[in-house]
C-alpha positions in Angstrom: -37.4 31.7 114.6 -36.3 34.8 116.0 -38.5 34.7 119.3 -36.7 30.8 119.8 -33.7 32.6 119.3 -33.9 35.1 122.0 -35.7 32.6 124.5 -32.4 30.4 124.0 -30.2 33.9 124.9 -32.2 34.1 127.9 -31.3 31.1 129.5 -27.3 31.6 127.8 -26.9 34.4 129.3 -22.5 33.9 128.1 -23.6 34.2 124.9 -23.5 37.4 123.2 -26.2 38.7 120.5 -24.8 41.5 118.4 -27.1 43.3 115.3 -25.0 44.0 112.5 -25.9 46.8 110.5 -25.2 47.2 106.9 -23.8 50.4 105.2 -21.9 51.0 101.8 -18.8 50.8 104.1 -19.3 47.1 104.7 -21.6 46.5 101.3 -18.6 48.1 98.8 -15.0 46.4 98.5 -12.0 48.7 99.1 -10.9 49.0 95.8 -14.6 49.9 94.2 -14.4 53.0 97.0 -10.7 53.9 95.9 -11.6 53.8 92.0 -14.3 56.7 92.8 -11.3 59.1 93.4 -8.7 57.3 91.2 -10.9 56.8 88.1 -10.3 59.5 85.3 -13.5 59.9 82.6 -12.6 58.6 79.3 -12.2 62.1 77.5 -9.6 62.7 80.6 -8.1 59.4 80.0 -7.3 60.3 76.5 -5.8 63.7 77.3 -3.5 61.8 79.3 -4.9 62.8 83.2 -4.4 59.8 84.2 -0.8 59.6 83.8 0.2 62.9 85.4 2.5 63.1 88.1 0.1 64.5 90.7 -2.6 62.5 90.4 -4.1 60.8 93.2 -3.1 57.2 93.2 -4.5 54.0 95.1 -3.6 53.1 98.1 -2.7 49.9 100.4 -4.2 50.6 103.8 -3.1 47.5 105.0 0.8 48.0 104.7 2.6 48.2 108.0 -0.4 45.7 109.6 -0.5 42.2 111.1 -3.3 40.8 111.9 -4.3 40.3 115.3 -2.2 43.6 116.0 -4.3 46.4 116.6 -4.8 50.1 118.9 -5.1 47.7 122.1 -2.0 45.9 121.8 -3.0 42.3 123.3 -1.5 38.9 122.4 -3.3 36.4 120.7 -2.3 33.0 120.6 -2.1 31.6 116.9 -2.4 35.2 114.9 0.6 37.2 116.5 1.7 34.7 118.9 2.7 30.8 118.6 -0.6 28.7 120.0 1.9 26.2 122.3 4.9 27.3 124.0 6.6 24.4 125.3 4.4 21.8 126.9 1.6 24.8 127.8 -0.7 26.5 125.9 -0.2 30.5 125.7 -2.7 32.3 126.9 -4.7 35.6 125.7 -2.4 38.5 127.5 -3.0 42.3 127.2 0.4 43.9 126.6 1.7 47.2 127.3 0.6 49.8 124.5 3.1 50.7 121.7 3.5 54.5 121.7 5.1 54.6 118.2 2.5 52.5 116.5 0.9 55.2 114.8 3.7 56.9 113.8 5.0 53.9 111.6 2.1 53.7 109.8 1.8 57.0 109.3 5.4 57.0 107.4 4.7 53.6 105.8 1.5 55.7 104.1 3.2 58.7 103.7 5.6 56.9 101.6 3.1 55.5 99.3 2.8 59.4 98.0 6.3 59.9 97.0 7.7 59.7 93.1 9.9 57.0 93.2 12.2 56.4 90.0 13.0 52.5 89.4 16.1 52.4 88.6 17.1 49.6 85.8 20.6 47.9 86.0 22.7 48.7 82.9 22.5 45.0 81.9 18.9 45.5 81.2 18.8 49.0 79.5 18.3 49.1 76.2 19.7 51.7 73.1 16.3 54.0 74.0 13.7 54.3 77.2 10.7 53.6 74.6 12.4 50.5 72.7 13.2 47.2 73.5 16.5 46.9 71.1 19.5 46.6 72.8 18.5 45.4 75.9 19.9 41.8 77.1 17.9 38.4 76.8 20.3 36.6 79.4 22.0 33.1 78.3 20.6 31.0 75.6 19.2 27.9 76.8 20.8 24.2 76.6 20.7 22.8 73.3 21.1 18.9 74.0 24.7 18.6 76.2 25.7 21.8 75.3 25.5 24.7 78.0 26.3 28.6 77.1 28.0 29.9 80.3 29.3 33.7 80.1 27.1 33.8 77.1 25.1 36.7 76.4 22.2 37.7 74.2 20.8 41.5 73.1 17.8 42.2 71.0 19.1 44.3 68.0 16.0 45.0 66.2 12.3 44.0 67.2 9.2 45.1 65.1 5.9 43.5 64.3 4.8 42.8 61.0 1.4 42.5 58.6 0.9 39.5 56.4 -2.5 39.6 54.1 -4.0 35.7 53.9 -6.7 35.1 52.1 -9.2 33.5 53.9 -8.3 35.0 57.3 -7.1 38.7 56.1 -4.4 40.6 57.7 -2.4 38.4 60.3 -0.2 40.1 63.3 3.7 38.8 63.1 6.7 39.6 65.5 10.0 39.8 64.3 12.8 39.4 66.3 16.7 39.5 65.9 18.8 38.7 68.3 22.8 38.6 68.7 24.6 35.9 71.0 28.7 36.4 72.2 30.5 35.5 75.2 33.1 38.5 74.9 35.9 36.1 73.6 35.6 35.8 70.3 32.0 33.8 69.9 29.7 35.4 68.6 26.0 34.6 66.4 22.9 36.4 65.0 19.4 34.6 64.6 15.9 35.6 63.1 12.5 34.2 64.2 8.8 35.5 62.9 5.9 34.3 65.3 2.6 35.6 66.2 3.8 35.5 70.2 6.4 38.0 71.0 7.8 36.0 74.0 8.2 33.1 71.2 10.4 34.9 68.6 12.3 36.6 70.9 13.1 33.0 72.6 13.7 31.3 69.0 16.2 34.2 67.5 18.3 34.0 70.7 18.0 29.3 70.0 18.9 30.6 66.2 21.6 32.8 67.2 23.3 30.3 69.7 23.4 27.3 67.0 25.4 29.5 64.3 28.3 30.3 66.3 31.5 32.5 64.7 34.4 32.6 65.8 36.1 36.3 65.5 40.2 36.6 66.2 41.4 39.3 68.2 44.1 41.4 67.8 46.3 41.8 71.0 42.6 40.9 73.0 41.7 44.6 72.6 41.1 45.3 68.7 41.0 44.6 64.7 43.7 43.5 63.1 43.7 45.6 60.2 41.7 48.6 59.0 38.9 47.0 56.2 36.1 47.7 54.2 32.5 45.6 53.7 29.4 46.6 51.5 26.2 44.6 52.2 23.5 45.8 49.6 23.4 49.6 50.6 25.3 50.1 54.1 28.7 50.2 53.7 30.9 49.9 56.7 34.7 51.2 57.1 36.7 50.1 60.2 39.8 50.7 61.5 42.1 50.0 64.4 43.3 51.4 67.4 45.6 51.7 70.3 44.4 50.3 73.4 42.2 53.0 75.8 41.1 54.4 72.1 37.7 53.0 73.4 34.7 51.9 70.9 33.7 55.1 68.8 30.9 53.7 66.7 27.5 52.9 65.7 25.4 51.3 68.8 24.9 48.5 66.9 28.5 48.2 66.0 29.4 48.6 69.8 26.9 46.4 71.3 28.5 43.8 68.8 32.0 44.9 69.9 31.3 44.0 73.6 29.6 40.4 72.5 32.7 39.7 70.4 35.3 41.4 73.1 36.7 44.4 71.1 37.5 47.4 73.3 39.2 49.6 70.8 37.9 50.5 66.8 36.6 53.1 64.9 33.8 52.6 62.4 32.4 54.6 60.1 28.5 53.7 58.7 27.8 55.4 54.8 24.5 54.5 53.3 21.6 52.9 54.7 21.5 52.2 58.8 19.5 48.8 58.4 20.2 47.2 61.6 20.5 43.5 59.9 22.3 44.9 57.1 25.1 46.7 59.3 25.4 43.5 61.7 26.0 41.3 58.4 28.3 44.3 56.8 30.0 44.1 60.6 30.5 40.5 60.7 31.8 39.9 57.3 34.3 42.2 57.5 35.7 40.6 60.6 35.5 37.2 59.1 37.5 38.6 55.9 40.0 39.8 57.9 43.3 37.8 58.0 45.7 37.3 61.1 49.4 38.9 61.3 50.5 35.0 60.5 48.2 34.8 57.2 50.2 37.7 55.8 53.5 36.6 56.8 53.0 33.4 55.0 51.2 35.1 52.3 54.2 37.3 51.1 57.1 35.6 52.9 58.3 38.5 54.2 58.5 39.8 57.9 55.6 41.6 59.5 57.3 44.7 60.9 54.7 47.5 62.4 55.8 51.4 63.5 53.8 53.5 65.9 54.6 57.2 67.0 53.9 56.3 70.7 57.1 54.0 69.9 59.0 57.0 68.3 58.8 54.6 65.1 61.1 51.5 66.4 59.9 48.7 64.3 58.4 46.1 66.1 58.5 42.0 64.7 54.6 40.9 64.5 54.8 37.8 62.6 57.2 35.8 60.7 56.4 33.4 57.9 56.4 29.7 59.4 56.0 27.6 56.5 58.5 25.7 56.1 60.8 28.6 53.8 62.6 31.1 54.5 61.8 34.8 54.2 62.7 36.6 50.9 65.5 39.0 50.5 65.5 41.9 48.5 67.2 41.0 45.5 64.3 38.2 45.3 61.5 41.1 45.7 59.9 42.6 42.9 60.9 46.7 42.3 56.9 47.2 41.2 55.5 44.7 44.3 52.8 46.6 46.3 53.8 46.0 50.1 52.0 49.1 51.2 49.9 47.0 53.9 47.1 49.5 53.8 46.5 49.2 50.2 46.5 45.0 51.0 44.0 45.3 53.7 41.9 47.5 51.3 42.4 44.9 48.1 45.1 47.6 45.9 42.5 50.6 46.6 42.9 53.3 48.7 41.5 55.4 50.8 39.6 58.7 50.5 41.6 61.1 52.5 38.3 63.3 53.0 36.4 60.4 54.6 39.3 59.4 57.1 38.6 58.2 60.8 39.1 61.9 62.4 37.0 64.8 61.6 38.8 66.9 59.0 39.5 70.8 60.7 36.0 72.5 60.6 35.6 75.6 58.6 35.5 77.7 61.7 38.8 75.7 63.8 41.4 78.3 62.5 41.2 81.7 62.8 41.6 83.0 59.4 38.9 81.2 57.9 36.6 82.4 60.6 35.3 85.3 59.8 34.6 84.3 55.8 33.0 81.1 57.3 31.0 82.9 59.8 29.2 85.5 57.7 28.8 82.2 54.7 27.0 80.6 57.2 24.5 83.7 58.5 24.0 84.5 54.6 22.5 81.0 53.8 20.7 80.9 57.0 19.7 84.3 58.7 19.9 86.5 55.5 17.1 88.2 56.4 18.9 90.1 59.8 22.3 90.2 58.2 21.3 91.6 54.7 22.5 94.6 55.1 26.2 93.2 56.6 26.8 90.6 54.4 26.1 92.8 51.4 29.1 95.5 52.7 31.3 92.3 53.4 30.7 91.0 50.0 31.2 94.5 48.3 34.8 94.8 50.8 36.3 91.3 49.3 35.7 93.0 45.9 38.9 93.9 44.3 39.3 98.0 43.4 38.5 97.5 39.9 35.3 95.7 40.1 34.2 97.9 42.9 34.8 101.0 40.5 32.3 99.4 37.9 30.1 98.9 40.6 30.1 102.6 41.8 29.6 104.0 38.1 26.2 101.9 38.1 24.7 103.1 41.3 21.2 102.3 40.4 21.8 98.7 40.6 23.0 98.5 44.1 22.0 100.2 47.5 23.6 103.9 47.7 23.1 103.8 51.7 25.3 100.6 51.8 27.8 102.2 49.8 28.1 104.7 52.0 28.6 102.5 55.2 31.1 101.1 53.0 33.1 104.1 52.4 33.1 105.5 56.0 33.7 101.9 57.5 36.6 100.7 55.4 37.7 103.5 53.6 41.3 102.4 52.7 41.0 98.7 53.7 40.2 96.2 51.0 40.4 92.4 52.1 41.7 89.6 49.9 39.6 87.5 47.6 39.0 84.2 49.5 
């Protein structure tokens, strides 16, 4: 066949007969060659050398490249070239070379070595880099007629779960739940348990967006009142603020806030931090809450509110619109509560020592400091201030008490006694 072959070249002499030679160059696909410098050994692998920053990484040796566009730069029809131009063909043409050629795909490589940080949009970040809660699920999907435009959805707590069957054993579950708001006043929570993640994270958003509440707000910017909501063992306190206050919260609380379209709260978390539990804690409370109008009517009295930033000019929030008129004072009570806090809080009131704002540290004013200081060093670095706190217990000692103490020197440290005499020899601090 071959000797046929050759005889038929002989008399062809156009056509061309070209061996091709074989080698692991042409035998072995790119990326088999890059995994022999790429590939880490399993013990490596498990040390994490594959994940360093420095390691060499694969690269696309084709990027910057057309085909049919080479080192001789010529121009050929149908690869980097149209096949008819007009009403004539184009024709195979050698064009001038292109100088900067090699530089561009020397930058477009050198690139590929280079750390680059992605860089997520805030809509898609979550509460933490490693954890999927918080991050946004986009709009919930049609249900029927019904469209949810400006609607939003975040996951709020994702985990997988174990179930023990008894014919198959332990089963895989994902549980997803997922908060739904449009940032004026809509807002809904959902729970789905699959096996697919993708599923349950698509059915708690269809859950959430089919139990719809609607949440009043106050002045478009916050609460109406300061309340209080227990749901088994979290316990949330809220309270309101002036606008620019900002949210100053839990994350869950905030990430609700911004579903719902509150700007301005404080909330205050005591007990257990289930996330389910504090967006139900959350969510009742708001829906307890009563309007400016509801309290009005309820006592038939004016609604009057005084702020400092006013310098305490009362302000008219809500009359009663009933169909009677307000009550005077001789048709008030003398023992009526109208305190509004203790209203909003159902006749209790609240613990001063819990309040919104941090009480004054121990170490804010400047005669507590130096009893607070050396407290702290003597419950937590007693073993380097020993000897100090021991002369600064034995100064706050009254004259009388230090006398017993001196008659009895076996008991206590003569040396420190001594520092105490030559430090404060005449000086005797108050008892604190």
């Amino acid at each position: 066949m071959l000797g046929a072959l050759f005889h038929y070249v002989k008399k062809c002499p156009q056509v061309m007969l070209m061996p091709v030679r074989t080698s692991i160059y042409t035998n072995v696909t790119a990326q088999d060659l890059w995994k022999t410098i790429t590939s880490v050994s399993n013990a490596g692998a498990k040390r994490g050398r594959a994940k360093r920053r420095g390691a060499t990484k694969f690269k696309d040796l084709n990027l910057g490249q057309r085909i049919g566009q080479g080192k001789s730069n010529i121009q050929w029809p149908g690869l980097n070239a149209p096949v008819i131009q007009g009403r004539e063909p184009v024709p195979i043409v050698e064009r001038p070379p292109d100088p900067m050629r090699e530089q561009r795909l020397l930058e477009v490589r050198n690139r590929l070595d280079r750390f680059r940080r992605l860089s997520i949009p805030p809509s898609e970040r979550g509460f933490t880099g490693g954890s999927p809660a918080g991050k946004s699920l986009g709009q919930p999907e049609s249900i029927n007629e019904m469209t949810f435009e400006n609607f939003d959805s975040r996951l709020i707590e994702f985990k997988t779960l174990q179930r023990t069957i008894g014919k198959i054993g332990r089963k895989k579950f994902t549980s997803a739940f997922v908060a739904v708001g449009n940032g004026q006043g809509l807002v809904g929570y959902g729970k789905a348990l699959t096996q697919d993640a993708q599923q349950s994270l698509q059915k708690a958003k269809t859950v959430a967006a089919r139990q719809l509440l609607y949440i009043p707000i106050c002045d478009g910017h916050t609460i109406f009142h300061d309340f209080y909501e227990a749901y088994y063992f979290t316990k949330v306190r809220c309270e309101k603020r002036p606008p620019g206050y900002g949210l100053r919260c839990h994350r869950i609380i905030a990430l609700l806030c911004r579903l719902i379209g509150i700007k301005d709260m404080y909330a205050k978390i005591d007990g257990a931090i289930n996330p389910q539990n504090v967006t139900k804690a959350f969510l009742r409370g708001l829906l307890k809450q009563k309007t400016y109008q509801d309290w009005a009517n309820a006592k038939q009295l004016h609604l009057v509110e005084y702020r400092p930033e006013d310098d305490y000019f009362p302000r008219l929030l809500a009359s009663p619109n009933n169909g009677q008129p307000a009550r005077t004072s001789l048709e008030i009570d003398p023992d009526e509560d109208l305190d509004f806090e203790r209203l909003c809080f159902e006749g209790r009131t609240l613990d001063k020592r819990q309040s919104a704002e941090q009480s004054e540290p121990w170490y804010a004013t400047k005669d507590k400091t130096r009893y607070g200081w050396y407290k702290y060093l003597r419950r937590r670095h007693w073993e380097t201030v020993q000897e100090n706190a021991t002369i600064e217990r034995l100064a706050r000692m009254d004259e009388n008490r230090y006398d017993s103490y001196y008659r009895y020197p076996d008991e206590y440290h003569t040396d420190v006694l001594k520092q105490l005499k030559q430090r404060v020899p005449h000086v005797w601090y108050p008892r604190v």
